[in-house]
DOSELUM-804299 format. One line per 2 residues: number of its first residue (from 0); their letters; for each residue x, y, z of N, C-alpha, C. Coordinates in nm, 2 decimals. Layout:
<rs>
NUM = a = X:Y:Z:X:Y:Z:X:Y:Z | ...
</rs>
This chain:
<rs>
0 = xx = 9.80:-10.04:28.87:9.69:-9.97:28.94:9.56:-10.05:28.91 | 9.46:-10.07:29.01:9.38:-10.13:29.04:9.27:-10.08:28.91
2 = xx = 9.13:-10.13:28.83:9.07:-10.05:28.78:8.92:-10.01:28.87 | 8.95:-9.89:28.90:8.87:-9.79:28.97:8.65:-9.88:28.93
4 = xx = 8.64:-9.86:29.03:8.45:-9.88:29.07:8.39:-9.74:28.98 | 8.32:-9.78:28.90:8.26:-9.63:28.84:8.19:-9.52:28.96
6 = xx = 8.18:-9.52:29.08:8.18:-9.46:29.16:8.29:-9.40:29.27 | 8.39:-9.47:29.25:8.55:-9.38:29.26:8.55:-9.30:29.15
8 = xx = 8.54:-9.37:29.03:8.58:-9.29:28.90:8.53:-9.17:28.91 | 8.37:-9.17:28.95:8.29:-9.00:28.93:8.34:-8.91:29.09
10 = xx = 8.43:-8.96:29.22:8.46:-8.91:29.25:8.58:-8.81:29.28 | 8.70:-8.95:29.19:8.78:-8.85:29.14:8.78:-8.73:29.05
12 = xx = 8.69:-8.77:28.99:8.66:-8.68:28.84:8.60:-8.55:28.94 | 8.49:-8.57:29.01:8.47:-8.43:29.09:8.53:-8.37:29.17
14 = xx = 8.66:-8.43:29.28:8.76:-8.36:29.26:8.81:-8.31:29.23 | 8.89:-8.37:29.10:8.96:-8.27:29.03:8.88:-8.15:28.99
16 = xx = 8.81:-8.19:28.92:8.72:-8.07:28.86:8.69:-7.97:28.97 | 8.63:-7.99:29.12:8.64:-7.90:29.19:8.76:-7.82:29.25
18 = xx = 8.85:-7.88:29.20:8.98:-7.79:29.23:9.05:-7.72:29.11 | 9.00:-7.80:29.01:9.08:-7.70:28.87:8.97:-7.62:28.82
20 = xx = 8.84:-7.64:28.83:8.77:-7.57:28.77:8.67:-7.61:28.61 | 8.79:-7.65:28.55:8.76:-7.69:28.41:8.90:-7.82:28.40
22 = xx = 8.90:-7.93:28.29:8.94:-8.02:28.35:8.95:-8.07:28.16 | 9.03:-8.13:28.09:9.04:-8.20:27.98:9.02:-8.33:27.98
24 = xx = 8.97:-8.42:27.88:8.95:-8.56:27.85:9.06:-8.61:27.86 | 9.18:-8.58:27.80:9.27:-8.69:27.81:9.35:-8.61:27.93
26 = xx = 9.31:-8.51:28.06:9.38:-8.56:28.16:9.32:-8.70:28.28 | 9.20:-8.67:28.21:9.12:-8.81:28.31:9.11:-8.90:28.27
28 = xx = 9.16:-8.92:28.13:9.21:-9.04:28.04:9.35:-9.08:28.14 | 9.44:-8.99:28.12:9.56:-9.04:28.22:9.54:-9.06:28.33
30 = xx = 9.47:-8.96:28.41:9.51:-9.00:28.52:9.42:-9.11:28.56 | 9.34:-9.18:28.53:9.27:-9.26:28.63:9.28:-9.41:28.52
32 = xx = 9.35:-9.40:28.41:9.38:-9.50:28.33:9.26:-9.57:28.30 | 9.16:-9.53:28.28:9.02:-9.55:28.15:9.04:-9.50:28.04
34 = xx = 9.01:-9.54:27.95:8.97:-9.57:27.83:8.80:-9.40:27.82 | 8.84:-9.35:27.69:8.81:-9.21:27.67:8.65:-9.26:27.62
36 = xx = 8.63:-9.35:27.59:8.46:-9.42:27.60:8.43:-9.43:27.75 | 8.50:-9.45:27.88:8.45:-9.50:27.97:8.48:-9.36:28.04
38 = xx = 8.58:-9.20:28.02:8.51:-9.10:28.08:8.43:-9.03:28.04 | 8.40:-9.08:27.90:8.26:-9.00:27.85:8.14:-9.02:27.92
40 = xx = 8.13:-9.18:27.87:8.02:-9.23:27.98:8.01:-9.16:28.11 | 8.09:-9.14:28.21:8.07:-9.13:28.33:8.05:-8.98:28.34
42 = xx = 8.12:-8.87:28.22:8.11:-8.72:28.21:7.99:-8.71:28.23 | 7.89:-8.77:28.14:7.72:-8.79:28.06:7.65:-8.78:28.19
44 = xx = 7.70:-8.93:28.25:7.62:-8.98:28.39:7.62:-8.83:28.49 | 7.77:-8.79:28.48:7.75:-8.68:28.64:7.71:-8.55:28.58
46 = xx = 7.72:-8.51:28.46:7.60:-8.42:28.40:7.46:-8.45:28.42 | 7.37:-8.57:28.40:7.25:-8.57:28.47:7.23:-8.56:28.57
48 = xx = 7.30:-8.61:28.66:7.29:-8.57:28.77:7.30:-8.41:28.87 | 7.35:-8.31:28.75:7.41:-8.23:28.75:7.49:-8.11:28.84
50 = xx = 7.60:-8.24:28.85:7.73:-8.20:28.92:7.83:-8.15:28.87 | 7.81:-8.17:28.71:7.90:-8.08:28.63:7.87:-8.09:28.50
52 = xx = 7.95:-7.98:28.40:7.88:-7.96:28.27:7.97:-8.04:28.19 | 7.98:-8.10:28.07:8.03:-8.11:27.94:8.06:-8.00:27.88
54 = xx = 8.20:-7.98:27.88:8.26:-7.84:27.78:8.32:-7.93:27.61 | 8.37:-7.90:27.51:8.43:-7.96:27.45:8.58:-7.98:27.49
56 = xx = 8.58:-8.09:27.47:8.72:-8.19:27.49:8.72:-8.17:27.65 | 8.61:-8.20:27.74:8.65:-8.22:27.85:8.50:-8.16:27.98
58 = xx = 8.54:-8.11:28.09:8.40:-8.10:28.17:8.47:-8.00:28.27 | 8.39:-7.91:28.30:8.34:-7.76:28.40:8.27:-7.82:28.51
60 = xx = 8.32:-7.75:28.60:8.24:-7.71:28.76:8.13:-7.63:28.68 | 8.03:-7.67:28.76:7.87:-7.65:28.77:7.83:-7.56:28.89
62 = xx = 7.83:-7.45:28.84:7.80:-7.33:28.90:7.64:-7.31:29.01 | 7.63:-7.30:29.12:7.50:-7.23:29.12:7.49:-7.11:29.15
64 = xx = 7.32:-7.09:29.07:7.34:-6.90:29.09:7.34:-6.81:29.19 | 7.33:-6.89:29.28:7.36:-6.77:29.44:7.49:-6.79:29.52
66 = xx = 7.56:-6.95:29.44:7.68:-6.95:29.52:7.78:-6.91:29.49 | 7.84:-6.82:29.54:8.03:-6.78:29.52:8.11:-6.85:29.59
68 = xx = 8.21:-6.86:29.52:8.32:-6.95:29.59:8.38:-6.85:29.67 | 8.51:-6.87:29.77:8.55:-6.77:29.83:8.73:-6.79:29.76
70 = xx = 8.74:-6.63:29.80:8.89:-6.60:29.74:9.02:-6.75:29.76 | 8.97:-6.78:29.86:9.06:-6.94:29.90:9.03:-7.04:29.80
72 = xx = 8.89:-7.05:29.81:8.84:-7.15:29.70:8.92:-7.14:29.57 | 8.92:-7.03:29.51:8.94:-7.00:29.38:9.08:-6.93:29.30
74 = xx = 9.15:-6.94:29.42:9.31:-6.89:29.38:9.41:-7.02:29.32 | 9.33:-7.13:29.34:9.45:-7.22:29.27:9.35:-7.31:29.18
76 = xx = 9.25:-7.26:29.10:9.21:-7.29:28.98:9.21:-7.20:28.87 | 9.24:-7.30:28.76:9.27:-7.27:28.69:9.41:-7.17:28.66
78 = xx = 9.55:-7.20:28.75:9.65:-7.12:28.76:9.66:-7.06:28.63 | 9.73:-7.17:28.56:9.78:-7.12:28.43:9.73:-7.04:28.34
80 = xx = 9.59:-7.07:28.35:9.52:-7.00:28.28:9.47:-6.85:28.28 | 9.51:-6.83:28.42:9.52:-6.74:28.47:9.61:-6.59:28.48
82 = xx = 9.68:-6.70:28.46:9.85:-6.60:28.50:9.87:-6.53:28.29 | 9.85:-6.64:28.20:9.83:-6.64:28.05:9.73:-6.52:28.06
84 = xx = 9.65:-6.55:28.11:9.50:-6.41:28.09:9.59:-6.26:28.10 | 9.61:-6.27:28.27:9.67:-6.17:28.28:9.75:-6.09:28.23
86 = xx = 9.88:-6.19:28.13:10.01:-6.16:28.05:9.90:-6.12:27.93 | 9.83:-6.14:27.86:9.74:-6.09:27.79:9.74:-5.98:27.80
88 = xx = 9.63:-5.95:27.92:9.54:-5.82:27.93:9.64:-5.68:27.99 | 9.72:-5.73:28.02:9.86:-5.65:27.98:9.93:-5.57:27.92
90 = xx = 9.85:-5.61:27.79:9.93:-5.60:27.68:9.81:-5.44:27.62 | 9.74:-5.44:27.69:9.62:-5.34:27.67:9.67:-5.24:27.72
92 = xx = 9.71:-5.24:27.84:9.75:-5.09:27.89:9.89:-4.99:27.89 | 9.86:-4.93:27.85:9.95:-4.82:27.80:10.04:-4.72:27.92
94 = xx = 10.14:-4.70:27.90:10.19:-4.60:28.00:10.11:-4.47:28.06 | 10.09:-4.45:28.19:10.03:-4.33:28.21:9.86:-4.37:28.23
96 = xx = 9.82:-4.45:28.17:9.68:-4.51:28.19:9.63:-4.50:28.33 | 9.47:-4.45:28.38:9.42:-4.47:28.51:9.36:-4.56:28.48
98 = xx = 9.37:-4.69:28.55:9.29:-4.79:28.56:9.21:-4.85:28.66 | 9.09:-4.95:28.65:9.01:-4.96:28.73:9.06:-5.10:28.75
100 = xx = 9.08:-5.19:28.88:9.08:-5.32:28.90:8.98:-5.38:28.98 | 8.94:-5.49:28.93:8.84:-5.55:29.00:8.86:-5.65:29.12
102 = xx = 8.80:-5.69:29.19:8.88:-5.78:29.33:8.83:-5.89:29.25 | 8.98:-5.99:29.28:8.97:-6.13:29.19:9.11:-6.22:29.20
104 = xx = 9.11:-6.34:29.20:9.24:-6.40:29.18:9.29:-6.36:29.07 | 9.21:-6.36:28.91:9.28:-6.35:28.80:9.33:-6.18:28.76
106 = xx = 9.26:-6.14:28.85:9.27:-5.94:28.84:9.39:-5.94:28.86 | 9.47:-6.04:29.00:9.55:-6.06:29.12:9.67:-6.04:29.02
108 = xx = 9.69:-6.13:28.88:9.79:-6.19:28.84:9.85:-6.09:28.73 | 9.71:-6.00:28.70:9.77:-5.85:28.63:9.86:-5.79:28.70
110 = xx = 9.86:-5.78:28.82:9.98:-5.65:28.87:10.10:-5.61:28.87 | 10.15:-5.78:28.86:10.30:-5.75:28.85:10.35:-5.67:28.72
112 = xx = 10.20:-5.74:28.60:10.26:-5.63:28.49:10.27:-5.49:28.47 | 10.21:-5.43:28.57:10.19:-5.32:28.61:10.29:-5.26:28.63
114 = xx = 10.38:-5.28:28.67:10.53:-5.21:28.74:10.66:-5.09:28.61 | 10.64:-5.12:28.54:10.71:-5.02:28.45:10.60:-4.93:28.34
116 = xx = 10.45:-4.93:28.35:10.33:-4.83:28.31:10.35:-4.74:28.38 | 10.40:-4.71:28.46:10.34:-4.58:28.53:10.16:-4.56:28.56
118 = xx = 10.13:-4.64:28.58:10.00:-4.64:28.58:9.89:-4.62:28.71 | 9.81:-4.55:28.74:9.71:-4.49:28.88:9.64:-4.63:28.83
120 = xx = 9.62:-4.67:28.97:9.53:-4.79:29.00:9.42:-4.74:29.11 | 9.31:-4.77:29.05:9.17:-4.74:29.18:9.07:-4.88:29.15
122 = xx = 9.11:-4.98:29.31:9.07:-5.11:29.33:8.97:-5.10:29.44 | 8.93:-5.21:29.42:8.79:-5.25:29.57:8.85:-5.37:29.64
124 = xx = 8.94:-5.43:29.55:9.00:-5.58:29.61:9.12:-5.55:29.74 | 9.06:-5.59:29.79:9.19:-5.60:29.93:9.31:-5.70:29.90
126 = xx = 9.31:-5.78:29.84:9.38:-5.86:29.77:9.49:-5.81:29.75 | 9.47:-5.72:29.63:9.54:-5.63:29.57:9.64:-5.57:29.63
128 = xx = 9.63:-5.49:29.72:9.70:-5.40:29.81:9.84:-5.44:29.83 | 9.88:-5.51:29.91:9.97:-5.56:29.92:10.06:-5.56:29.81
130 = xx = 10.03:-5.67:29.70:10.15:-5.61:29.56:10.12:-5.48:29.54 | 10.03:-5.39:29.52:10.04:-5.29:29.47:10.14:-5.21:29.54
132 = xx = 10.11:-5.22:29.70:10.27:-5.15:29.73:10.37:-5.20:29.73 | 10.36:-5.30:29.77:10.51:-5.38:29.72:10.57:-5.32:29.57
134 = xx = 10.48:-5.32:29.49:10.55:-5.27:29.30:10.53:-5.08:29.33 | 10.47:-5.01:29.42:10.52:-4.92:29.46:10.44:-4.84:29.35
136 = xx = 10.28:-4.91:29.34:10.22:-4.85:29.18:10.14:-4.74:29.25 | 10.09:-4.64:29.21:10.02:-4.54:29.26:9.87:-4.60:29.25
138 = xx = 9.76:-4.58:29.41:9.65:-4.62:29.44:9.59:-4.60:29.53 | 9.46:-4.61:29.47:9.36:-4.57:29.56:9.26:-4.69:29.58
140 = xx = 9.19:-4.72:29.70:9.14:-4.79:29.76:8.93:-4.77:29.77 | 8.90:-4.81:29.72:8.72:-4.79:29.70:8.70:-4.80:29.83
142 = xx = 8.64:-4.71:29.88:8.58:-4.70:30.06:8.42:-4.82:30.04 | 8.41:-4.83:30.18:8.29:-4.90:30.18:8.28:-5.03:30.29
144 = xx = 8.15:-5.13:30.23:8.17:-5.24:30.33:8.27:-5.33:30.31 | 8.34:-5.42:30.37:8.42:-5.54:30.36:8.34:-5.67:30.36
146 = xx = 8.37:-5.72:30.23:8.28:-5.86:30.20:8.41:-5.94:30.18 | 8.42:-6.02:30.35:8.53:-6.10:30.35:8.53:-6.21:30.30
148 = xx = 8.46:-6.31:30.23:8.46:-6.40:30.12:8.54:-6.33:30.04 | 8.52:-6.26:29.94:8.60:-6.26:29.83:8.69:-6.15:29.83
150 = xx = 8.73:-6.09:29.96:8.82:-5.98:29.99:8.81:-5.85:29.90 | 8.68:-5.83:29.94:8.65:-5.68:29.83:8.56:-5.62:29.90
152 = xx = 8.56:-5.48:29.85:8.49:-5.34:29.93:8.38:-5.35:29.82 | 8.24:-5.35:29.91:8.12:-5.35:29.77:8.03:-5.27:29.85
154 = xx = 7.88:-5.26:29.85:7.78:-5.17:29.90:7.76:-5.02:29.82 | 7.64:-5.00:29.85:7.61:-4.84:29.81:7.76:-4.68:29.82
156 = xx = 7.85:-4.70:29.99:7.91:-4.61:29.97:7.99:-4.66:29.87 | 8.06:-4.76:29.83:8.17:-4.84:29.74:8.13:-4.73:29.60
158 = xx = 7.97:-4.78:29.57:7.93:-4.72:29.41:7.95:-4.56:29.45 | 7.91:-4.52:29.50:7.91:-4.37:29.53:8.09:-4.30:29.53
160 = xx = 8.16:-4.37:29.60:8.30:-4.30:29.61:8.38:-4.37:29.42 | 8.32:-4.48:29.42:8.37:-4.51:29.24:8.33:-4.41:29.17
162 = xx = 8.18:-4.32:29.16:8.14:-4.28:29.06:8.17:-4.15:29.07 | 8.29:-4.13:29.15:8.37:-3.99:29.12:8.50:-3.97:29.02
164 = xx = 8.52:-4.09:29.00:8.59:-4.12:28.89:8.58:-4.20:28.77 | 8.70:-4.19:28.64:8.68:-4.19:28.54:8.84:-4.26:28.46
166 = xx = 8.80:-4.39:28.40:8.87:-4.47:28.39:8.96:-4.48:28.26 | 9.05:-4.50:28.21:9.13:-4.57:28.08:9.08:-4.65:28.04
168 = xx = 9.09:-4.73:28.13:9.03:-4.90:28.15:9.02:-4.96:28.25 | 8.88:-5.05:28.25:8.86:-5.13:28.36:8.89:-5.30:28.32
170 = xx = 8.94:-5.34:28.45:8.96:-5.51:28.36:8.88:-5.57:28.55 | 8.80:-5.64:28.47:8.72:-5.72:28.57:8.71:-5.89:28.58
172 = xx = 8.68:-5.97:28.69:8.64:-6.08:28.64:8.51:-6.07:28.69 | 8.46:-6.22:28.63:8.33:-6.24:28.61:8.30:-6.39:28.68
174 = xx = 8.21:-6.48:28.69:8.18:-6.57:28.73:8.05:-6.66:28.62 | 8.01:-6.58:28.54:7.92:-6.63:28.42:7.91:-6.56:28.29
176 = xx = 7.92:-6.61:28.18:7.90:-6.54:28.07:7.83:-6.62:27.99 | 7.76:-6.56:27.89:7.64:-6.61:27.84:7.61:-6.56:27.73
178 = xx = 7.60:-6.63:27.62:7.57:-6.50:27.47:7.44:-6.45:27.48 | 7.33:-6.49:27.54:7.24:-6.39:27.54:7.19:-6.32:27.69
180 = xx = 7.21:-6.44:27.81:7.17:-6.37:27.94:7.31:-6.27:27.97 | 7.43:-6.28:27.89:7.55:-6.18:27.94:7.65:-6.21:28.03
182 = xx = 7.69:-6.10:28.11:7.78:-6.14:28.23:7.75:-6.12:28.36 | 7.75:-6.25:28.43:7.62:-6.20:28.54:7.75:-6.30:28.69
184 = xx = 7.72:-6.23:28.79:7.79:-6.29:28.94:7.70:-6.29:29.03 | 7.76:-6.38:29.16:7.60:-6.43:29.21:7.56:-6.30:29.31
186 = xx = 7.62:-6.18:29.34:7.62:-6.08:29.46:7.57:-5.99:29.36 | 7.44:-5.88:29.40:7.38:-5.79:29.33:7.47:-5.67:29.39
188 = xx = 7.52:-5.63:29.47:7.64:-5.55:29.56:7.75:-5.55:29.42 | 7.83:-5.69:29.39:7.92:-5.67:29.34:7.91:-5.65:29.21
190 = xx = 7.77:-5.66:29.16:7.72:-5.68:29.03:7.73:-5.51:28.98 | 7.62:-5.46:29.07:7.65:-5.32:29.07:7.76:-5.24:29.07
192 = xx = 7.86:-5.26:29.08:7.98:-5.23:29.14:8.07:-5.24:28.99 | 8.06:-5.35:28.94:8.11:-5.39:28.81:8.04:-5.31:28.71
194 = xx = 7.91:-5.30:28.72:7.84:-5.23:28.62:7.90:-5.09:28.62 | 7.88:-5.04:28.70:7.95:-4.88:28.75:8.08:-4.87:28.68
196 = xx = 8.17:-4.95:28.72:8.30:-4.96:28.64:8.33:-4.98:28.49 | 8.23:-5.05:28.43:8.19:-5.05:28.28:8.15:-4.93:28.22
198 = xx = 8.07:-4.84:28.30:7.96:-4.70:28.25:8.08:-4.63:28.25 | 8.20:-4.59:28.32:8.28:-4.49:28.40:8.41:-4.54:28.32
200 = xx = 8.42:-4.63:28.26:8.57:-4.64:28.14:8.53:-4.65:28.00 | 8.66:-4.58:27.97:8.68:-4.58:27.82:8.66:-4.70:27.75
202 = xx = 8.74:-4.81:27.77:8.75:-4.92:27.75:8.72:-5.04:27.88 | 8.65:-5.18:27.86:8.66:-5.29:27.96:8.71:-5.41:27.89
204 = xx = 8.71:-5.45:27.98:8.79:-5.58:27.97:8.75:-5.73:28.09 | 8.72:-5.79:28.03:8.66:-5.92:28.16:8.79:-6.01:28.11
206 = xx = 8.88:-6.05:28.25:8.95:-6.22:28.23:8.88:-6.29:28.35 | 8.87:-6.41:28.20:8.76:-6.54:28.25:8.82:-6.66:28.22
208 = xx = 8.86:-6.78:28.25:8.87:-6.88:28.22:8.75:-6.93:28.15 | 8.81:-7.04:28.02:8.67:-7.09:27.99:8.56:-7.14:28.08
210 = xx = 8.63:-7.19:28.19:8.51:-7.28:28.29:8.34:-7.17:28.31 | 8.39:-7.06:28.33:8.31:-6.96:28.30:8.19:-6.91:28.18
212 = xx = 8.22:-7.00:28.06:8.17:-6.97:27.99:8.02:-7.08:27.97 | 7.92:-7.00:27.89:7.79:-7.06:27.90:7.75:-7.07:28.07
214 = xx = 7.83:-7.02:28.13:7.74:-7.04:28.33:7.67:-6.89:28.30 | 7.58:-6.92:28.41:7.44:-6.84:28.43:7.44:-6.80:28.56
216 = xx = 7.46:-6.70:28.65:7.45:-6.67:28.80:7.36:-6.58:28.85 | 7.37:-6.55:28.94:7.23:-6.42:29.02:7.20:-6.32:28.94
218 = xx = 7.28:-6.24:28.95:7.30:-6.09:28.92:7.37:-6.05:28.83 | 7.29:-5.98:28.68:7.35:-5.92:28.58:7.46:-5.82:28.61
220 = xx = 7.55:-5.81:28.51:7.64:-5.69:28.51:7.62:-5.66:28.39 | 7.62:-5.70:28.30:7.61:-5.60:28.13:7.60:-5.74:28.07
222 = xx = 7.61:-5.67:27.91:7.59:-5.74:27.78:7.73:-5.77:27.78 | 7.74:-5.90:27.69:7.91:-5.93:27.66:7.97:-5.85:27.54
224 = xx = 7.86:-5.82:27.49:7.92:-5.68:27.40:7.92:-5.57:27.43 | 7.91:-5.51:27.56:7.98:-5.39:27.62:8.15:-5.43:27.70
226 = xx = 8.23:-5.56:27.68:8.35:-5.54:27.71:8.40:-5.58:27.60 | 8.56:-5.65:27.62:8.63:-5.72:27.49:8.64:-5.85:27.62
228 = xx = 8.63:-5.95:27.59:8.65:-6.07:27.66:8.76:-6.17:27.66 | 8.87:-6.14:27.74:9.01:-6.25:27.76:8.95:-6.38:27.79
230 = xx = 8.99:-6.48:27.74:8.99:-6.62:27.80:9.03:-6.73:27.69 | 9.03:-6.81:27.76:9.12:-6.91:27.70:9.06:-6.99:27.58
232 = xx = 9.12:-7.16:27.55:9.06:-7.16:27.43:9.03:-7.29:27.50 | 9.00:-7.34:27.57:8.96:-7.48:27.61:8.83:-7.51:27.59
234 = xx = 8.76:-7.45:27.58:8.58:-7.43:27.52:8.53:-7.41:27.34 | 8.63:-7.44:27.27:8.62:-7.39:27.13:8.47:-7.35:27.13
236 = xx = 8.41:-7.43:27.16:8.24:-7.44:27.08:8.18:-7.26:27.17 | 8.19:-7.31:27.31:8.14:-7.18:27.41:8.18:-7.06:27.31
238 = xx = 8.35:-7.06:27.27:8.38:-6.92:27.21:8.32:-6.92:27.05 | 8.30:-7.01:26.98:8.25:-6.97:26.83:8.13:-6.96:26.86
240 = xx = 8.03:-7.00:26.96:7.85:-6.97:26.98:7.87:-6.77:27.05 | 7.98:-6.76:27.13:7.96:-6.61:27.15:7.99:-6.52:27.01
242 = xx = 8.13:-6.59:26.90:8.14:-6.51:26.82:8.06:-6.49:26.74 | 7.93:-6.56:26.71:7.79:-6.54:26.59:7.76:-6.45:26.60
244 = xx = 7.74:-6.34:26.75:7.70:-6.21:26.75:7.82:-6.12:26.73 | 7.79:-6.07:26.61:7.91:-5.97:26.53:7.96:-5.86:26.63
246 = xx = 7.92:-5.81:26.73:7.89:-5.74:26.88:8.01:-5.79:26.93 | 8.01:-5.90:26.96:8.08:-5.91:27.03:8.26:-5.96:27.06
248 = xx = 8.34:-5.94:27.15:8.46:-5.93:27.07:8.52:-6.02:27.19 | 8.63:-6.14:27.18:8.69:-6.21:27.23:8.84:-6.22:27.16
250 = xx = 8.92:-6.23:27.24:9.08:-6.28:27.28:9.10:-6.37:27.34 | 9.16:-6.46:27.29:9.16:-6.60:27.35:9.36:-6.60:27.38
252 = x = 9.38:-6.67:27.46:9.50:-6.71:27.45:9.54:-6.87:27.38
</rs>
C-alpha cells in the first residue's frame, strides 16, 4: 500500500468517523498503515479545523447544535455499542414493568429483550412498532405530529396524550451530554418530550455511546443527575470528569 498524502489521510479519517461515530487510534493506526505519531498529528490538525473532536485513545464526530442526523444516518453507528447498551439496560426491567421508550436506533436494540417481561410499552418512535408487534409486546403509540427524520411522534398533542401517564421506567437516547450544560438534543419538540418522560417515571435511563459524551446541542432535556447513564467506556476521561459530581450515576459496559 501506497503511503497516503496527509490530505487522503484526513479524509479517510472523516469518513470513517462519519460513519462510526467515534473511531479508536489503533483502528486508524491499522487501517491506513501510519505510524500513531502521524494520526495524532492529523487528529490535532482536523480538530482545529473543527471537523472533529479528540476523545481519549481516539476521535468523535463533531456535533452541531441544530443538526440531527436522520434515523438512516445513525442506525449503523456505533452497532456494537449499541446492541451491548441495550443488553445492559435490560437488565433494569423487571417483569410486569410499564415502560416508556424513546424513538432511537439504540432504544431500537432494547426490544428484543423485551419479549419474556411481560412488559406495557408506551413509545413515540415509529421505529419501534414493527418489532413490538412482531414480539407481540403490549403497546401504545404517542398521538401527535410525525417528524419523519428521526421517525418519531413529537409536538404539543404528543406531550399532552404522554402526560396521562405514568412510568416504571423511561429509557431514552440522547445526542449530547455534558457535566454541567446536561443532556441536551438539537429539536426543542423532542427535548420537551423527553423531559416529560423524565418528570412521569419512577426511574430513567439514557443509552448513549461515548461519541455523545462532552457534545453540547440546542435544546436542554435535564440534568445528568436526574437519569442513571448507560454507555460505553471508550471515553475514560469524558466518564471520570462526569463521575466528580457525586450526583451523578453512570454504567458503562
Amino acid at each position: 500500500m501506497r503511503q497516503l498524502l496527509t490530505t487522503e489521510r484526513h479524509d479517510v479519517i472523516l469518513t470513517l468517523i462519519k460513519k462510526k461515530g467515534i473511531i479508536k487510534m489503533q483502528e486508524l493506526v491499522d487501517h491506513l498503515q501510519a505510524s500513531e505519531s502521524t494520526i495524532r498529528r492529523d487528529l490535532v490538525q482536523l480538530e482545529e479545523l473543527k471537523l472533529l473532536k479528540r476523545v481519549h485513545g481516539g476521535a468523535a464526530l463533531l456535533q452541531r447544535k441544530g443538526m440531527e442526523p436522520t434515523t438512516l444516518e445513525k442506525q449503523n453507528k456505533a452497532l456494537s455499542e449499541k446492541k451491548l447498551l441495550a443488553e445492559l439496560g435490560s437488565t433494569f426491567i423487571e417483569n410486569d414493568d410499564c415502560i416508556y421508550l424513546d424513538a432511537g436506533t439504540t432504544i431500537s436494540e432494547l426490544i428484543p429483550y423485551l419479549k419474556d417481561k411481560n412488559v406495557t410499552v408506551l413509545t413515540n418512535g415509529l421505529m419501534h412498532i414493527q418489532k413490538l408487534m412482531e414480539l407481540e409486546i403490549k403497546t401504545v403509540i404517542v398521538g401527535g405530529t410525525i417528524k419523519a427524520s428521526t421517525n418519531a411522534v413529537v409536538g404539543s398533542t404528543a406531550v399532552d396524550f404522554l402526560s396521562d401517564y405514568r412510568f416504571d421506567k423511561c429509557f431514552l437516547g440522547i445526542n449530547g451530554i455534558h457535566p454541567e450544560l446536561g443532556l441536551t438534543t438539537p429539536d426543542p419538540e423532542e427535548a420537551l418530550l423527553k423531559k416529560t418522560a423524565i418528570r412521569l417515571s419512577n426511574q430513567s435511563y439514557v443509552l448513549a455511546d461515548s461519541s455523545k459524551l462532552n457534545e453540547v446541542t440546542f435544546a436542554k432535556v435535564a440534568d445528568v443527575s436526574e437519569v442513571i447513564l448507560l454507555t460505553d467506556n471508550n471515553n475514560e476521561a469524558a466518564v471520570e470528569q462526569l463521575l466528580k459530581n457525586p450526583k451523578i450515576k453512570v454504567v458503562t459496559i
